[in-house]
C-alpha positions as CSV (number, residue, x, y, z in Angstrom):
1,X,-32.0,2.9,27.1
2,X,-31.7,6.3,28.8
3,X,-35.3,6.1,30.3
4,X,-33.8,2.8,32.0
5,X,-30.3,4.5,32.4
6,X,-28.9,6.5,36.0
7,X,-25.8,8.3,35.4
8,X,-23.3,8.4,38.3
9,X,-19.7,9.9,38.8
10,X,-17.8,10.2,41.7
11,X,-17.1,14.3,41.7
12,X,-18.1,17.5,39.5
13,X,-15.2,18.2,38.8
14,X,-15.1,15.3,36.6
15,X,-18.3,16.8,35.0
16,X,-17.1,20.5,35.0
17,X,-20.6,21.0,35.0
18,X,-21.1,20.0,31.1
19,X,-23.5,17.6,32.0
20,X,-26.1,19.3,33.6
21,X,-25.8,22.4,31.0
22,X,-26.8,20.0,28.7
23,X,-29.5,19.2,30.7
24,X,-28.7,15.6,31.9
25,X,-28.8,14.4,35.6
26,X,-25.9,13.2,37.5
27,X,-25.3,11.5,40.6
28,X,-22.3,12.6,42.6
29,X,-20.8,10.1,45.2
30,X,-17.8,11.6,46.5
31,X,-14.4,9.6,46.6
32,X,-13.8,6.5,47.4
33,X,-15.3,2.8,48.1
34,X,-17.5,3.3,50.9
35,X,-19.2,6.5,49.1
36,X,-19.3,4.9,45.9
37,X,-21.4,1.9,47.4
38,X,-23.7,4.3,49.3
39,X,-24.3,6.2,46.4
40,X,-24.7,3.4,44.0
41,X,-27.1,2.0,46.3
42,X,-29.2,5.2,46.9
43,X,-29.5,5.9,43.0
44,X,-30.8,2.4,42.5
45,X,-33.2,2.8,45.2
46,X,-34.4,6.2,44.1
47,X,-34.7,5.8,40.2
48,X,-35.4,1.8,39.7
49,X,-32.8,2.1,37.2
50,X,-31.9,-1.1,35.3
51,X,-28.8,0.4,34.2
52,X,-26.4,2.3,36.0
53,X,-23.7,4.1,34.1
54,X,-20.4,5.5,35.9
55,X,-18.2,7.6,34.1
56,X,-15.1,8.4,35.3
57,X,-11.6,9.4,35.4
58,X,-8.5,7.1,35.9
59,X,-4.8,6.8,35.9
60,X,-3.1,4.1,33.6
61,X,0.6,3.4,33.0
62,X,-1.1,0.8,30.0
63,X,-3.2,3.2,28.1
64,X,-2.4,6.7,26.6
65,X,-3.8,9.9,28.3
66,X,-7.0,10.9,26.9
67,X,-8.1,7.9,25.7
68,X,-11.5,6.2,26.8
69,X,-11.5,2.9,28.2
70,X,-14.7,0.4,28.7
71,X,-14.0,-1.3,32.5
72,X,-14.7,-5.1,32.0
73,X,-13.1,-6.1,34.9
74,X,-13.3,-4.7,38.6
75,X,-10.3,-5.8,41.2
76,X,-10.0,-4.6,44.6
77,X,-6.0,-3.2,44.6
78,X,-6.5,-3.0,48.2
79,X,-7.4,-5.9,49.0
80,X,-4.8,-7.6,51.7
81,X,-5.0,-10.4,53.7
82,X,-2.1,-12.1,52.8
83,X,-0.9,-12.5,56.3
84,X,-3.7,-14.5,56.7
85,X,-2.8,-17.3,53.7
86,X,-5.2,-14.9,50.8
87,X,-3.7,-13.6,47.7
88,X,-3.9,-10.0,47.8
89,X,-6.8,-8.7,46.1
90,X,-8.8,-11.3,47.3
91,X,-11.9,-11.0,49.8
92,X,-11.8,-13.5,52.3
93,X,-15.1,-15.6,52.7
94,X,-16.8,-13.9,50.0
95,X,-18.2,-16.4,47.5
96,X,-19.8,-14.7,45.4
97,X,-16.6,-12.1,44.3
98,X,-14.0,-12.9,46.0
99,X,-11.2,-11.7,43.4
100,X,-13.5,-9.9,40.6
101,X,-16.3,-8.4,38.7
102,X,-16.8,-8.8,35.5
103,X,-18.7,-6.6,33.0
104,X,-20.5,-7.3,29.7
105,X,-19.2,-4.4,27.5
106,X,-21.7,-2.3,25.8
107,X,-19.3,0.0,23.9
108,X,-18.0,-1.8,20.5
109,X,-15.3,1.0,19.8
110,X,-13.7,0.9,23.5
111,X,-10.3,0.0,24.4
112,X,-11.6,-2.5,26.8
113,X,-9.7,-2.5,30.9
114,X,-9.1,-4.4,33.9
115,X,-9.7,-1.3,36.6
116,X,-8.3,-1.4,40.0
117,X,-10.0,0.0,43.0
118,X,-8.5,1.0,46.5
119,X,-9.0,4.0,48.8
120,X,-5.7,5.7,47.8
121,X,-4.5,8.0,45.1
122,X,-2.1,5.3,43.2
123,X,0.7,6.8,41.8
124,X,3.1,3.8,41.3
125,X,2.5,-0.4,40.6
126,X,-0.7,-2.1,41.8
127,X,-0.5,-5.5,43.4
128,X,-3.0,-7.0,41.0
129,X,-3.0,-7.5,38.2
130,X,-4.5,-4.5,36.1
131,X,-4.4,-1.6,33.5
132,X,-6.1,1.4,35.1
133,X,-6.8,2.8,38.4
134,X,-9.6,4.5,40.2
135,X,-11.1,4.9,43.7
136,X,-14.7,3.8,43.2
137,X,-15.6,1.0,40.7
138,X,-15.0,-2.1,42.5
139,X,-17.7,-0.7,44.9
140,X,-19.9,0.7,42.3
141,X,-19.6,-2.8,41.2
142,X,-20.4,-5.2,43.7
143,X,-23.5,-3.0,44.2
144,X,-25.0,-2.8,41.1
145,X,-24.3,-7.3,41.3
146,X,-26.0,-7.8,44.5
147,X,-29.1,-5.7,43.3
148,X,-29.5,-7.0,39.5
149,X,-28.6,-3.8,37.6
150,X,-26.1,-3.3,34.7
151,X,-23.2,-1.5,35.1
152,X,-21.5,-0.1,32.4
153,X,-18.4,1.8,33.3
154,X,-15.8,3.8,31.0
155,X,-13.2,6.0,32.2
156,X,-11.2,8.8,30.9
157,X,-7.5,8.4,31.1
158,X,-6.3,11.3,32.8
159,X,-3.0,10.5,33.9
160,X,-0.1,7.9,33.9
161,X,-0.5,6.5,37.6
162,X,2.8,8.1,38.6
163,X,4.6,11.0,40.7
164,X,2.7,13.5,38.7
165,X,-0.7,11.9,38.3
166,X,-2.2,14.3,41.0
167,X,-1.0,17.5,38.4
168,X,-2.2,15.4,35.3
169,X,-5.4,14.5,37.0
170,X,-6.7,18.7,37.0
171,X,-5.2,19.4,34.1
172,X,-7.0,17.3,32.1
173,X,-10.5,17.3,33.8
174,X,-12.3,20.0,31.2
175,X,-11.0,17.5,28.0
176,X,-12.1,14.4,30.0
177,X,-15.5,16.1,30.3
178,X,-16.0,16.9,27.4
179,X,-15.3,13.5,25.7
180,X,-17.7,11.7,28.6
181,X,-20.8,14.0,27.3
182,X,-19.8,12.9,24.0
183,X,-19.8,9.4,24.5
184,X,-22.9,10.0,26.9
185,X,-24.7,11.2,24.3
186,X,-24.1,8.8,21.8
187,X,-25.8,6.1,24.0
188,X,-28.8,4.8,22.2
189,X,-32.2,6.5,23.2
């Protein structure tokens, strides 16, 4: 699978640069949906993957910090046009994902997740419906639809979504990374 396989994250920090000590390339994309979708679509190009893996970290007020969750379900958090007669999270006029992706899981031993995206650090209640939060997926996502490559996405929980997610977040990077390599190199060659 790893011939076939193009890692991407959004930042080194979320690497702490374990990865490419051990010798294995990552893509960076920087944060948020509009350089997620760039990126996804550059790495694509560039390595004819047919599967692209994003590891990440998110915040979740449903699971416990430090665990590892499988994304099985992309949502766009926000997403708003309800002012127009849309529910939020929904795209208007897009018929091919107008209110989700979904993802075949790969990992068997994965607390499986419904992940909302948005461009902003969430640190309370989504508006949609879901379990875990980051800033790039959804984009990732919609990409990696549109161009017929698998996306398999898992994120480490790094903090509770809350008034001190932005402390939680560093804190727990080096942990995160470590557990990411370790699940990255469990994938089957």
């Amino acid at each position: 699978m790893k011939q076939d396989l193009a890692l991407m994250m959004a930042l080194a920090n979320e690497s702490k640069g374990l990865f490419e000590s051990a010798g294995i390339d990552v893509h960076y994309s920087g944060i948020g949906k509009v350089n997620a979708a760039f990126k996804a679509y550059e790495v694509i190009q560039k390595t004819g993957c047919k599967t692209l893996l994003n590891l990440g970290t998110a915040g979740s007020s449903h699971f416990d910090a430090h665990a590892l969750v499988e994304v099985t379900q992309f949502v766009q958090r926000d997403m708003d046009v309800s002012p127009l007669g849309f529910a939020v999270g929904v795209t208007p006029l897009d018929d091919e994902y107008p209110a989700g992706i979904e993802l075949v899981p790969y990992f068997d031993h994965l607390a499986q997740g419904i992940c909302g995206t948005g461009d902003s650090f969430e640190t309370g209640l989504p508006k949609v419906p879901c379990n875990l939060v980051d800033m790039e997926g959804y984009a990732i996502a919609k990409v990696c639809k549109k161009l017929g490559v698998r996306l398999i996405s898992v994120k480490y929980i790094t903090d509770g979504a809350n008034d001190t997610a932005h402390l939680d977040w560093e804190e727990n990077l080096l942990l995160g990374a470590q557990k990411l390599l370790s699940l990255y190199q469990s994938l089957k060659v």
